[in-house]
N, C-alpha and C positions, 0 to 999 in steps of 0.2 A: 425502561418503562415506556417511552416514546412509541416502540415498534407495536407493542400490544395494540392502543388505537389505528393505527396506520394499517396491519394486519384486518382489522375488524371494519375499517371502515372500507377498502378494497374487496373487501368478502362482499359485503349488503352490497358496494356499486357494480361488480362482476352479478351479482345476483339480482338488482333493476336489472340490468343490461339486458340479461336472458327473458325475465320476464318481458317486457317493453317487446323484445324479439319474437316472443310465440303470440303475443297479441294483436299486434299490429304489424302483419310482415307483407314481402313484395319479392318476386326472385328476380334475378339477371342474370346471366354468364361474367364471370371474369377469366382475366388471362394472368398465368405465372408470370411474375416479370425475373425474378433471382429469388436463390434460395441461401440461408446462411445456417453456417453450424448452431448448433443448440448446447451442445458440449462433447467434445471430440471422445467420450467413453462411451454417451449413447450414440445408440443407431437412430436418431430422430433429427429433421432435418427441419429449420422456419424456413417456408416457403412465405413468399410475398406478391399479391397480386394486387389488379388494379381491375377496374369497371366504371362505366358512365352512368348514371341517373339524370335523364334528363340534360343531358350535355355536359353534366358535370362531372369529373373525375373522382373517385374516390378510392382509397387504397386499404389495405386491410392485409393480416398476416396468422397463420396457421401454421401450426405445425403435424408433421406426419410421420410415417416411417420411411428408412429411403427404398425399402420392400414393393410401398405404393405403388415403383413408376412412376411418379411427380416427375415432368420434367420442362423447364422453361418454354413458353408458347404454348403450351398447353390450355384447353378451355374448361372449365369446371363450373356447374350453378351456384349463386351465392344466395343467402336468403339475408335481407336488411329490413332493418325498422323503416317504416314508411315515412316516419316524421323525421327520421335522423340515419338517413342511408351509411355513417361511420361507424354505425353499429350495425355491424355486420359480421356473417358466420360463411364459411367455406364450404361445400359437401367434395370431398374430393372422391366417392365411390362411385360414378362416372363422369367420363370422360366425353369431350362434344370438339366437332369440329363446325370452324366457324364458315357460312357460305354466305360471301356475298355476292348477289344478283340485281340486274337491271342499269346495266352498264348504258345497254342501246337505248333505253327511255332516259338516260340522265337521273336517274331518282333511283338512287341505293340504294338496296334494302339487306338487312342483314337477318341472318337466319342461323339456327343452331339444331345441329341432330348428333343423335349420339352415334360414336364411335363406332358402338356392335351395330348397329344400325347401316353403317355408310358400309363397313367391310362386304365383300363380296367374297365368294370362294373359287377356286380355281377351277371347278368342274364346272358352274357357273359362267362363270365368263368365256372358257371355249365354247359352251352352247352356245351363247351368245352370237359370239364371233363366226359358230360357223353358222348360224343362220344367216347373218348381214353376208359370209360371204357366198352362201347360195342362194342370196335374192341377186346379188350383183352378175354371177354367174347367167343368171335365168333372162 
């Protein structure tokens, strides 16, 4: 008779949670840190990641298919409550790599773009190349 309330009261606090989430939200990037089995009959795998708010660490965990391509190091956007960054959701349908720049002014700054974004294609980049090699030619 115990489980009844315990079942009911996790419903309503799963269900704040969401609410609180599309109301008051903020995104960041987090990174995969490990991922653990869910149960070795499904194909679905907990992924676990981490992100900073404001120099603070916060961790959070999702599950996926292992179909996704999830894989550790990986960058993905997260969306969190503003007033309580541990509530927090994953969007794992794209993927970002992370750039960071300003090495020479001492002031790091980090940046994120997405994956289809940075790839290049191969017809692409011998253009490239042979341009830079007939200006150097010239």
């Amino acid at each position: 008779m115990l489980v009844i309330p315990i079942f009911v009261f996790l419903y309503f606090k799963t269900l704040q949670n969401e609410r609180e989430l599309d109301n008051s939200f903020k995104f960041t990037f987090a990174r995969v840190d490990y991922t653990s089995s869910v149960y070795k009959k499904y194909s679905k795998r907990s992924y676990h990641y981490e992100f900073f708010v404001e120099g603070k660490k916060y961790l959070g965990n999702s599950n996926a298919y292992i179909s996704d391509d999830i894989k550790i190091g990986n960058f993905y956007k997260v969306k969190f409550a503003s007033n309580d960054p541990g509530n927090n959701k994953i969007d794992f349908t794209t993927q970002y790599y992370q750039i960071i720049s300003g090495f020479e002014s001492k002031k790091i700054g980090t940046s994120y773009i997405e994956v289809s974004e940075y790839k290049v294609d191969s017809v692409d980049l011998k253009n490239r190349f042979n341009r830079v090699k007939a200006l150097i030619e010239n």
